[in-house]
Backbone bond lengths (Angstrom), bond angles and torsions (degrees), N, CA, C in turn:
res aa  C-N    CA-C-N  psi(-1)  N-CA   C-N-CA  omega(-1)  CA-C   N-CA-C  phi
1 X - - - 1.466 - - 1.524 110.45 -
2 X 1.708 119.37 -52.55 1.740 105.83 177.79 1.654 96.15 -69.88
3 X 1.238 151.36 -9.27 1.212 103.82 -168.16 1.822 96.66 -93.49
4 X 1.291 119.06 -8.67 1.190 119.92 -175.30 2.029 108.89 -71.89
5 X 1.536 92.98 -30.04 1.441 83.10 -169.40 1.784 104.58 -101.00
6 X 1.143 111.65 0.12 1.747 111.00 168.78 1.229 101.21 -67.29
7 X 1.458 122.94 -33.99 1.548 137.11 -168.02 1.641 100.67 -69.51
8 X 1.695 118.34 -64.77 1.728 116.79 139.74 1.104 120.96 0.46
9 X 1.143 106.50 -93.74 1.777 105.01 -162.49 1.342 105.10 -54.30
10 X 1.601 125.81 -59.69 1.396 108.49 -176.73 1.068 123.75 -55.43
11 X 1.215 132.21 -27.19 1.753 133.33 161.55 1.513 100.78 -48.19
12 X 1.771 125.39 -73.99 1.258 96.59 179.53 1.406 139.52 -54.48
13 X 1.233 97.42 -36.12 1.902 92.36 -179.83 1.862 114.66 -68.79
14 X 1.316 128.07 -36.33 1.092 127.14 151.84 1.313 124.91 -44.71
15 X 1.693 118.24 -28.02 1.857 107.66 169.68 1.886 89.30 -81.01
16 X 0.862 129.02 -9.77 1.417 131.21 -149.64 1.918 100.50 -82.22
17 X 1.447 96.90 -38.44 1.532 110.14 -149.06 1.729 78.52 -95.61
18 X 1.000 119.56 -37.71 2.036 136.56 -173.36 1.674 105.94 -56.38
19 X 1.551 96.91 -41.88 2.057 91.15 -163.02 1.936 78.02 -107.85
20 X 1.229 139.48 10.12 1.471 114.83 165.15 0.986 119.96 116.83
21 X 2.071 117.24 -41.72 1.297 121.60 171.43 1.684 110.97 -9.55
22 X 1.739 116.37 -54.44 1.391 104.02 -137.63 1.493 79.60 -123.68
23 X 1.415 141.15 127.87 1.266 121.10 -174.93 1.635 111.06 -109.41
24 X 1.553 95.72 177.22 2.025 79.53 -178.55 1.689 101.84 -80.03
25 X 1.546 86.40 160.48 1.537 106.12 -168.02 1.483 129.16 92.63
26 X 1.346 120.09 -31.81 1.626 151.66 174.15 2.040 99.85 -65.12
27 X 1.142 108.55 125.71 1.210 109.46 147.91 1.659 134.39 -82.92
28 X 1.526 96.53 153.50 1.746 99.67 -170.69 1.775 90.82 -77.29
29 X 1.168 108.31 165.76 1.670 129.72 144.41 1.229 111.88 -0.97
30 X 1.154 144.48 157.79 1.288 132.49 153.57 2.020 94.44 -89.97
31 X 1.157 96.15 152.83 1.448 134.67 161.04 1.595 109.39 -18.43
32 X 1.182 112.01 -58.54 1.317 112.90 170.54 1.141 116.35 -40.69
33 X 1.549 108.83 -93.32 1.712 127.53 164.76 0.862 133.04 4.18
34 X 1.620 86.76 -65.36 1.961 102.19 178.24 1.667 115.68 -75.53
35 X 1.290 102.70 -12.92 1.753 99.94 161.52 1.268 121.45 -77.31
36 X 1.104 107.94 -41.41 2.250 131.79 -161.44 2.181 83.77 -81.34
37 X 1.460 105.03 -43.83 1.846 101.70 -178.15 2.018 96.71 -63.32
38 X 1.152 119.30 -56.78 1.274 121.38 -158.92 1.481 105.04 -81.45
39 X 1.028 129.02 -17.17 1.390 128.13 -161.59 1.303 155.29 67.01
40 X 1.721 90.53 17.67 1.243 127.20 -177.57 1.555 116.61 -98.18
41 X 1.706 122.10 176.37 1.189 140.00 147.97 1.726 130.00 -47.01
42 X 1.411 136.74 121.53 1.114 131.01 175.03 1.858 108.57 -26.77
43 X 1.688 103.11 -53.00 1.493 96.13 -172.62 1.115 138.81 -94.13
44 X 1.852 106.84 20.46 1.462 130.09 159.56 1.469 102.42 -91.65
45 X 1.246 143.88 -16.72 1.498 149.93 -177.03 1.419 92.01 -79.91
46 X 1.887 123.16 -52.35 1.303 112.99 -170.55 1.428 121.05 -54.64
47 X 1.659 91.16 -54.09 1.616 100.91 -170.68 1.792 111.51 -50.59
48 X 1.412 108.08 -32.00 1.360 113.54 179.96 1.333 114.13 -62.77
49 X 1.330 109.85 -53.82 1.646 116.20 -179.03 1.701 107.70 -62.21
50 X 1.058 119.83 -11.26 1.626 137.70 -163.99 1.682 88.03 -79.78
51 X 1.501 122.40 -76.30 1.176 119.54 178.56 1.527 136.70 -54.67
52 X 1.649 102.62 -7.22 1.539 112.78 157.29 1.258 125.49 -95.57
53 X 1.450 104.47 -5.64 1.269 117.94 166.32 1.888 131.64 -80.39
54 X 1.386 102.72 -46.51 1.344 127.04 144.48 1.410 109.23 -39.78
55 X 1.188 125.42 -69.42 1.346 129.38 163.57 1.891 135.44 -29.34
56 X 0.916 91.37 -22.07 1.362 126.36 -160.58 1.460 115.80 20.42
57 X 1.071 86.19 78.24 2.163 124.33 178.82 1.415 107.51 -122.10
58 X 1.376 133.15 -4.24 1.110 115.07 146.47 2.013 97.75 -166.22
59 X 1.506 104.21 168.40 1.643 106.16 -178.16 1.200 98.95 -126.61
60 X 1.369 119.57 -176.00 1.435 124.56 -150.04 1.425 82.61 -150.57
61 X 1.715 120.00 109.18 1.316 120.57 141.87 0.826 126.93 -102.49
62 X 1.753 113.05 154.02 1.421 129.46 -137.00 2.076 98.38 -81.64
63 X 1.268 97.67 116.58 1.394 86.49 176.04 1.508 124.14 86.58
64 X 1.210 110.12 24.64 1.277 137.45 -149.14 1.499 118.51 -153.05
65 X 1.289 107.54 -67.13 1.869 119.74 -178.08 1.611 94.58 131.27
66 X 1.434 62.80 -145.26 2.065 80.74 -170.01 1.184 103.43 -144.11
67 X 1.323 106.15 139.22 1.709 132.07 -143.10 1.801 103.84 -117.72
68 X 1.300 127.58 151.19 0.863 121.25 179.99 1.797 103.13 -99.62
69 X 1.467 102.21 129.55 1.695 85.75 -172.01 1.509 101.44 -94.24
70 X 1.602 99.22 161.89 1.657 114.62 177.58 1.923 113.90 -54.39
71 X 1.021 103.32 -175.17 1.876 103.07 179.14 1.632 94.80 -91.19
72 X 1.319 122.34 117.23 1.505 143.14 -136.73 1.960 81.96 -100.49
73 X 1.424 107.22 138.30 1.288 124.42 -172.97 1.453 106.10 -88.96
74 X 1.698 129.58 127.37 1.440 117.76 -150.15 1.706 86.61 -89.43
75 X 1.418 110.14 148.36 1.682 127.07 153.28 1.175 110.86 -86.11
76 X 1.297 104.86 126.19 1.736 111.59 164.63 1.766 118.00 -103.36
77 X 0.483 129.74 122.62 1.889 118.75 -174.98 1.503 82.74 -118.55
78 X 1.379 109.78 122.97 1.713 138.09 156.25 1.614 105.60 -103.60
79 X 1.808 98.03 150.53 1.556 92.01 169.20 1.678 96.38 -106.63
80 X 1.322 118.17 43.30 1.199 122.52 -173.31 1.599 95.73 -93.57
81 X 1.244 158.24 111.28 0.939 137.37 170.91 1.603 129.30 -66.52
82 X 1.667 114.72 -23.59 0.889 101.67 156.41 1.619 149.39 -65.30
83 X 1.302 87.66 -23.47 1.452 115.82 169.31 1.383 104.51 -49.02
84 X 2.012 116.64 -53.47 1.096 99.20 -153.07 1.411 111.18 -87.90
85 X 1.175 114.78 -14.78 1.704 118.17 157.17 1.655 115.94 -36.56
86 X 1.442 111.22 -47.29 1.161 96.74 168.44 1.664 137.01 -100.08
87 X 0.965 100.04 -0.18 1.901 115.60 154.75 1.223 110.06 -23.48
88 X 1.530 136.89 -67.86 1.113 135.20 175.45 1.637 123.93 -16.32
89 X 1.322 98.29 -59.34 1.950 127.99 162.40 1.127 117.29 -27.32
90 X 1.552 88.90 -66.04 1.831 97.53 179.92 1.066 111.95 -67.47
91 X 0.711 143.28 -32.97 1.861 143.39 -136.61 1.913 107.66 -136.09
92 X 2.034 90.95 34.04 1.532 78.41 174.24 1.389 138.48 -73.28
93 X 0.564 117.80 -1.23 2.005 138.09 -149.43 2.074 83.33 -91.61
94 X 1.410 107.00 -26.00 1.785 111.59 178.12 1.279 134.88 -78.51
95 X 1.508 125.64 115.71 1.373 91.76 -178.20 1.805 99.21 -122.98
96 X 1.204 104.69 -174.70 2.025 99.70 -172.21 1.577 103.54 -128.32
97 X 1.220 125.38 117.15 1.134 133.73 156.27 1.997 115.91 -69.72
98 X 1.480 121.31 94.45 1.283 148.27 161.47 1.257 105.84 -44.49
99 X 1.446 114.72 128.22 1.511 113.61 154.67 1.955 110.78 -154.09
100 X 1.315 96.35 116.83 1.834 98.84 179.67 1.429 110.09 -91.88
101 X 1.238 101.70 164.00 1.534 132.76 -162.84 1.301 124.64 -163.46
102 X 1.804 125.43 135.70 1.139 98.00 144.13 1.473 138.73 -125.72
103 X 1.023 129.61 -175.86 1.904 121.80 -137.45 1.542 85.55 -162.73
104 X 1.663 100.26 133.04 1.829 123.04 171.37 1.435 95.33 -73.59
105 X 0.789 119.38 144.33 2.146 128.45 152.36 1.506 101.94 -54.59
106 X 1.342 119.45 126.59 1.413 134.53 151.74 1.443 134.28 -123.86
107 X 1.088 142.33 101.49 1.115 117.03 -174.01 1.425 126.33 73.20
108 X 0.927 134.80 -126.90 1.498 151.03 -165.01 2.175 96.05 -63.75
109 X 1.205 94.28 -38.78 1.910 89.40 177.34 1.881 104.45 -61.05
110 X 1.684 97.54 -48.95 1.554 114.07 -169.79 1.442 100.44 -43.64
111 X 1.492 128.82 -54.06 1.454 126.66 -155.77 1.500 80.37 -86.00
112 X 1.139 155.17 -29.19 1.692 138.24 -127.58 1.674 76.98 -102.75
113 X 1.457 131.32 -71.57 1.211 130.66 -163.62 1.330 124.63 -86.28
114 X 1.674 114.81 3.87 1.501 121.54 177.37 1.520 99.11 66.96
115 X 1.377 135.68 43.77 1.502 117.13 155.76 1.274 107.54 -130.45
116 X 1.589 119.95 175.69 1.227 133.10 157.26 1.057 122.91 -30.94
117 X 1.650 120.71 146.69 1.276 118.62 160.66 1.728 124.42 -69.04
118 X 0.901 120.23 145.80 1.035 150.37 178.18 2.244 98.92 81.03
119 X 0.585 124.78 65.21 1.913 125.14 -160.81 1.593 62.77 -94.64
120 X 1.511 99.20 154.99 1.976 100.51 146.48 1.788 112.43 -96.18
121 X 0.974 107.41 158.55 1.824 119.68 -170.25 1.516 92.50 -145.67
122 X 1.453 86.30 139.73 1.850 106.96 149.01 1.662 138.33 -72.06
123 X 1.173 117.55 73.42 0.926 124.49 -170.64 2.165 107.69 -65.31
124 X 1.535 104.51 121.74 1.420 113.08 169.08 1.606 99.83 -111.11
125 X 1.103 112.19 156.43 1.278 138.72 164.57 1.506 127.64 -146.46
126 X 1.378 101.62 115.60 1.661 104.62 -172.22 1.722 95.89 -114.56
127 X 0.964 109.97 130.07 1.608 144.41 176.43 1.748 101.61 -85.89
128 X 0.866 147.22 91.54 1.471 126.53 -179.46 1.929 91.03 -91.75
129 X 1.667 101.13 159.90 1.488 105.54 173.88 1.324 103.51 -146.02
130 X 1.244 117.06 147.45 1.857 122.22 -175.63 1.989 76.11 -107.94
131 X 1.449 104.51 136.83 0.987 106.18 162.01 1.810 119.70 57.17
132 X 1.691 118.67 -108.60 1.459 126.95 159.68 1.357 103.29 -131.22
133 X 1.465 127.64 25.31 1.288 125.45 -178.56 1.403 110.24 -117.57
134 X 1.536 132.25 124.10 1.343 123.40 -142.83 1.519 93.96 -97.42
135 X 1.802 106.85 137.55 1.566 109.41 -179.98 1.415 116.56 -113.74
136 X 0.870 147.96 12.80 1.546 147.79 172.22 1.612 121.53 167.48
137 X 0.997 122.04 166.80 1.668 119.65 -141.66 1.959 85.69 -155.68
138 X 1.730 93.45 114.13 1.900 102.01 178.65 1.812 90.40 -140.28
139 X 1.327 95.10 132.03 1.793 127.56 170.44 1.296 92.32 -99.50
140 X 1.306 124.50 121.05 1.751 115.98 156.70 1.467 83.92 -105.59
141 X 1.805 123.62 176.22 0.924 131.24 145.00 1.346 109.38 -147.27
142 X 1.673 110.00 156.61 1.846 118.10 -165.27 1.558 91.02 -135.05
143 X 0.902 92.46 126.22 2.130 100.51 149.52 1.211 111.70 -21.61
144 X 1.648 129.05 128.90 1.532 102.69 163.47 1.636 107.55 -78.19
145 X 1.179 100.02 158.16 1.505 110.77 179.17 1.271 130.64 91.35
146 X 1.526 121.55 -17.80 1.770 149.09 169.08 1.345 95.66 -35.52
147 X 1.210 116.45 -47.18 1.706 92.10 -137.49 2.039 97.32 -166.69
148 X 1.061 138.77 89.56 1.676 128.58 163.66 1.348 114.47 -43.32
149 X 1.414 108.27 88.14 1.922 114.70 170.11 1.231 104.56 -105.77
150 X 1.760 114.26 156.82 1.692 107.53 167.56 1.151 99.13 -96.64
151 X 1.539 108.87 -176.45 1.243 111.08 -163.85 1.197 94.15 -152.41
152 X 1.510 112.74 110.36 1.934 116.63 -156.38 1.362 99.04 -79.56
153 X 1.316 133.02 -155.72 1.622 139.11 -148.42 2.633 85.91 -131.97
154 X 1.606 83.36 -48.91 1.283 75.73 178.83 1.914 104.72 -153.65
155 X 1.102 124.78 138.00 1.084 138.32 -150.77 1.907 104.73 -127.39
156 X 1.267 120.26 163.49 1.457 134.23 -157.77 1.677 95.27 -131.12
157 X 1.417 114.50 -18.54 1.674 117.91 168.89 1.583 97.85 -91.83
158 X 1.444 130.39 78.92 1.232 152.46 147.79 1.940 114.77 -21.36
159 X 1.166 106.78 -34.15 1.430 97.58 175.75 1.773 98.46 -132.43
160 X 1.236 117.86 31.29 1.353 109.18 133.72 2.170 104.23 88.32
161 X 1.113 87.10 26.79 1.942 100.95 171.00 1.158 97.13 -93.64
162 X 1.128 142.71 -15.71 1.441 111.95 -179.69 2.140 112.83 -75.50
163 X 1.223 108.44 -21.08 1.548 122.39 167.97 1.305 104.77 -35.99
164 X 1.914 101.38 -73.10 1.564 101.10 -171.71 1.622 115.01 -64.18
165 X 1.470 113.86 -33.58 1.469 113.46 -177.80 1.771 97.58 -51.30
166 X 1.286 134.62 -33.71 1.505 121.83 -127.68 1.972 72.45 -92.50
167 X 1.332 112.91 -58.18 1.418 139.66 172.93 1.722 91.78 -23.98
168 X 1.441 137.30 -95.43 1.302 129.15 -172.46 1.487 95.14 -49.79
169 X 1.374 145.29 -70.51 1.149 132.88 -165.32 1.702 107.95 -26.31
170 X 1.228 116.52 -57.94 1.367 123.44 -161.60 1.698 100.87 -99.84
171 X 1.542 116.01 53.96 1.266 122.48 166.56 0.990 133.26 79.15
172 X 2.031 118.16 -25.33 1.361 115.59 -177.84 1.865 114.80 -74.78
173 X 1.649 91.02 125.27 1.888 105.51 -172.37 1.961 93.11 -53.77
174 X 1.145 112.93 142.96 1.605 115.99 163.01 1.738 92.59 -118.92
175 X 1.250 122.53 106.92 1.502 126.23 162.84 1.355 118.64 -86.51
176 X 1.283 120.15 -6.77 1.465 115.62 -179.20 1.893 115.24 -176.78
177 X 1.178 117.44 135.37 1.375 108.84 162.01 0.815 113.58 -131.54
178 X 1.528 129.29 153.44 1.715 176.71 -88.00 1.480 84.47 -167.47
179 X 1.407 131.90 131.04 1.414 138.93 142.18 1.741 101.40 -132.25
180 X 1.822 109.53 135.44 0.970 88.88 156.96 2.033 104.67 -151.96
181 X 1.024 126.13 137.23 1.266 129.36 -179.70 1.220 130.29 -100.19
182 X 1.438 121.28 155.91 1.480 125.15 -162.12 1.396 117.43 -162.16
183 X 0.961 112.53 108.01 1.501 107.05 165.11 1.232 132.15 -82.42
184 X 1.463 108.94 127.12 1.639 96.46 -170.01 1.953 97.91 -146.07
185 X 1.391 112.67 170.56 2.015 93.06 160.02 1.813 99.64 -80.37
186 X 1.540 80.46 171.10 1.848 100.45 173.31 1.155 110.04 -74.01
187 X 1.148 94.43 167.57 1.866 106.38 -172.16 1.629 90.85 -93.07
188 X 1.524 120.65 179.62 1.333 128.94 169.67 1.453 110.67 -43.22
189 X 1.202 112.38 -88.48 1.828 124.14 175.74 1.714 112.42 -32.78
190 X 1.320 133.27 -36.54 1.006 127.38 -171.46 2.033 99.44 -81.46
191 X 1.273 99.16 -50.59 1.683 107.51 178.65 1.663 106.63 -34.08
192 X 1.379 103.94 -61.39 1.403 121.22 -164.24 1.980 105.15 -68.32
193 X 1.285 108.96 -40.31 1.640 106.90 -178.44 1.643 109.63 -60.76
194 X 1.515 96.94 -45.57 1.745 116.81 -167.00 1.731 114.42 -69.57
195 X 1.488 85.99 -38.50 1.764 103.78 176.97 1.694 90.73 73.12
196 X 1.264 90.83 75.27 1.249 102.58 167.14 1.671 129.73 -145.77
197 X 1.188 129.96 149.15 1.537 124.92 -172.49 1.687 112.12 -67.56
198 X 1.364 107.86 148.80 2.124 101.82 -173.49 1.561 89.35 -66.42
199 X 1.410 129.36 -6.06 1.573 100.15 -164.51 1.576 97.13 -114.38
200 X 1.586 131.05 33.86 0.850 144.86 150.17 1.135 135.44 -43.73
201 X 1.442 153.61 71.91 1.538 125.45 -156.59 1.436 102.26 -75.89
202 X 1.456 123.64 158.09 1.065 136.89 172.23 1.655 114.18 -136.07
203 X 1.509 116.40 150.47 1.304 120.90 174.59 1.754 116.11 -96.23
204 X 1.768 94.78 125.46 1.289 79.11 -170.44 1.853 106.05 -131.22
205 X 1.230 121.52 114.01 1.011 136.47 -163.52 1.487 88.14 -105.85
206 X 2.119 76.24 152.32 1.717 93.30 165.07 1.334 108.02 -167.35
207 X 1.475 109.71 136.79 1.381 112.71 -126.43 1.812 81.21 -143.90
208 X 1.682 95.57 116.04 1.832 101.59 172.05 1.212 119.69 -123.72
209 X 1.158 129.57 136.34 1.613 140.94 -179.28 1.538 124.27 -117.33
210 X 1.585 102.64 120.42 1.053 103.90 -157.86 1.760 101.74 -117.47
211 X 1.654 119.38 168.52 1.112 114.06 -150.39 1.669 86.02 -109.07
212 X 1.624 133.60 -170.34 1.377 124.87 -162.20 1.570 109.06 -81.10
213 X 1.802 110.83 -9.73 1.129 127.61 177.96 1.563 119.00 -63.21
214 X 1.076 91.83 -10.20 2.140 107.16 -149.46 1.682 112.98 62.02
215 X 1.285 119.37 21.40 1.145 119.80 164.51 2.064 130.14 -87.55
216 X 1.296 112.90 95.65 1.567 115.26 175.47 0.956 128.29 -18.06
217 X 1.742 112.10 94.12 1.176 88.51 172.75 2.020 140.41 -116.31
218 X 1.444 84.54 22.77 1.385 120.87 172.09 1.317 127.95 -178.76
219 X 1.401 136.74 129.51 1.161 158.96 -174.17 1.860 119.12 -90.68
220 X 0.835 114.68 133.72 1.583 114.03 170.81 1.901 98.15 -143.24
221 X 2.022 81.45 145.47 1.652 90.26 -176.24 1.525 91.52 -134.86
222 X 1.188 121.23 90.73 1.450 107.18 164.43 1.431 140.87 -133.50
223 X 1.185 123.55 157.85 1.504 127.90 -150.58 1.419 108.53 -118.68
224 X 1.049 100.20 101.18 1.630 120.66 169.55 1.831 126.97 -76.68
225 X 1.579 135.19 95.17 1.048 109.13 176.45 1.408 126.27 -67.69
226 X 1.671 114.65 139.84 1.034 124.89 -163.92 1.622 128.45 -49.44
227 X 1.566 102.43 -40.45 1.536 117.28 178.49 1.398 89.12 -83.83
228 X 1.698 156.58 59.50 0.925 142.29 124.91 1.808 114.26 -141.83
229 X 1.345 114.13 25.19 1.325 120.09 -156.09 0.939 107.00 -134.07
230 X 1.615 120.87 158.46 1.788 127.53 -174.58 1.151 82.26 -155.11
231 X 1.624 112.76 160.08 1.407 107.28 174.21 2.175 70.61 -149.66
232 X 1.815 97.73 120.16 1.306 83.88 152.94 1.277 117.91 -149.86
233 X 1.620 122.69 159.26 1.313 124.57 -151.54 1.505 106.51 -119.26
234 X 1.557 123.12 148.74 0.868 127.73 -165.98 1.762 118.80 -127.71
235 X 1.291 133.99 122.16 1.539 133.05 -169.38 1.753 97.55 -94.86
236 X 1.110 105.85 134.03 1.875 97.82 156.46 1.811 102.48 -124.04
237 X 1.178 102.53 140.94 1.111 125.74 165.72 1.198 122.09 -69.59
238 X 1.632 134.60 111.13 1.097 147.26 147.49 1.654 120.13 8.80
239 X 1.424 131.17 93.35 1.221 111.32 174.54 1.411 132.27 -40.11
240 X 1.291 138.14 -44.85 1.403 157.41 128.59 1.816 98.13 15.45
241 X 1.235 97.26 -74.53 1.867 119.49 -177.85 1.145 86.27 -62.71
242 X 1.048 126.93 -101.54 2.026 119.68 -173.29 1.373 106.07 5.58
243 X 1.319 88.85 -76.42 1.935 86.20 -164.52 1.529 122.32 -73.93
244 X 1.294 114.18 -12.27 1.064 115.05 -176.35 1.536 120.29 -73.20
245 X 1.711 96.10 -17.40 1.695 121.40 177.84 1.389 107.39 -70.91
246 X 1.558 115.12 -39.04 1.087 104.33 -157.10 1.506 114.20 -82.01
């Protein structure tokens, strides 16, 4: 019977948030309410609000409640690069909060960029946000010493291409990239940055570029939530083949 009616409430509050009752930006009820209104347990209200959360129809700030979010702006990630030059376009309504660092190789960097432990790296991090509601989460990382890039305060390349653009701009050869994708849920830290539910799936690509040496020369780790993400890929055919068709 509760798991049937946690299933309830989120049906109603989802027609709720649908015909306007609850608009984006507006918080729901507090927790209480909506138990003492429905006639339920605090942790049949959660689990309910859990699946609108998953949903991502509304987020939960900390200390705050839970918010109804706006109509969420879709991400596309192409390995088209031209494409991603123009991403920016699409995805205006986004903007990216920048922050540099630098960070030893451990573990999971060591295998990602092929160096030693402890190497130092440039760690970027772009925060993208629709509005004040946070939309996707990108780690690039660079060699220290590769390459003198700035590193703006807040940026309109949302998952963090303008790094590698600045990188070829300023000479470094890219002979090849590594893409590879996965869907999986977020880990704790990602749930909590993204404001998102653990039963969220998210897309999480990671994408390496290497120079004609086979030497790394930048890394990207980024996490796409699922109910706002596309990831699509593109083949071109060999001019050679072109013409040979025709």
């Amino acid at each position: 019977m509760a798991a049937n009616r946690y299933q309830e409430i989120a049906d109603h509050l989802r027609r709720s948030i649908e015909t306007g009752l609850f608009t984006a930006g507006t918080p729901l009820p507090a927790e209480t309410d909506l138990a003492r209104r429905y006639e339920v347990s605090v942790p049949t209200v959660r689990i309910a609000l859990g699946v609108l959360q998953d949903e991502g129809l509304i987020e939960k700030q900390h200390g705050r409640g839970n918010f109804v979010r706006p109509p969420f702006e879709r991400i596309t990630y192409s390995n088209d690069r031209c494409a991603a030059d123009r991403r920016a376009a699409f995805n205006a309504a986004l903007n990216a909060r920048v922050s540099r660092s630098e960070v030893k190789a451990k573990d999971e960097l060591c295998a990602l960029l092929q160096v030693a432990r402890g190497t130092r790296l440039v760690e970027y991090v772009y925060l993208s946000h629709q509005g004040p509601s946070p939309h996707s989460l990108a780690r690039i990382y660079v060699p220290s010493g590769l390459a003198d890039i700035s590193s703006p305060k807040t940026s309109r390349s949302v998952l963090g291409d303008d790094v590698l653009g600045q990188l070829i701009a300023a000479g470094v050869q890219v002979a090849s990239t590594v893409e590879r994708v996965t869907a999986r849920l977020p880990n704790a830290s990602e749930a909590k940055v993204l404001r998102l539910g653990t039963g969220a799936a998210v897309l999480d690509i990671e994408r390496v570029s290497m120079d004609g040496m086979g030497r790394v020369v930048e890394a990207a780790l980024l996490v796409l939530p699922g109910h706002r993400a596309e990831a699509v890929f593109t083949a071109h055919a060999p001019i050679e083949e072109l013409e040979a068709a025709r």
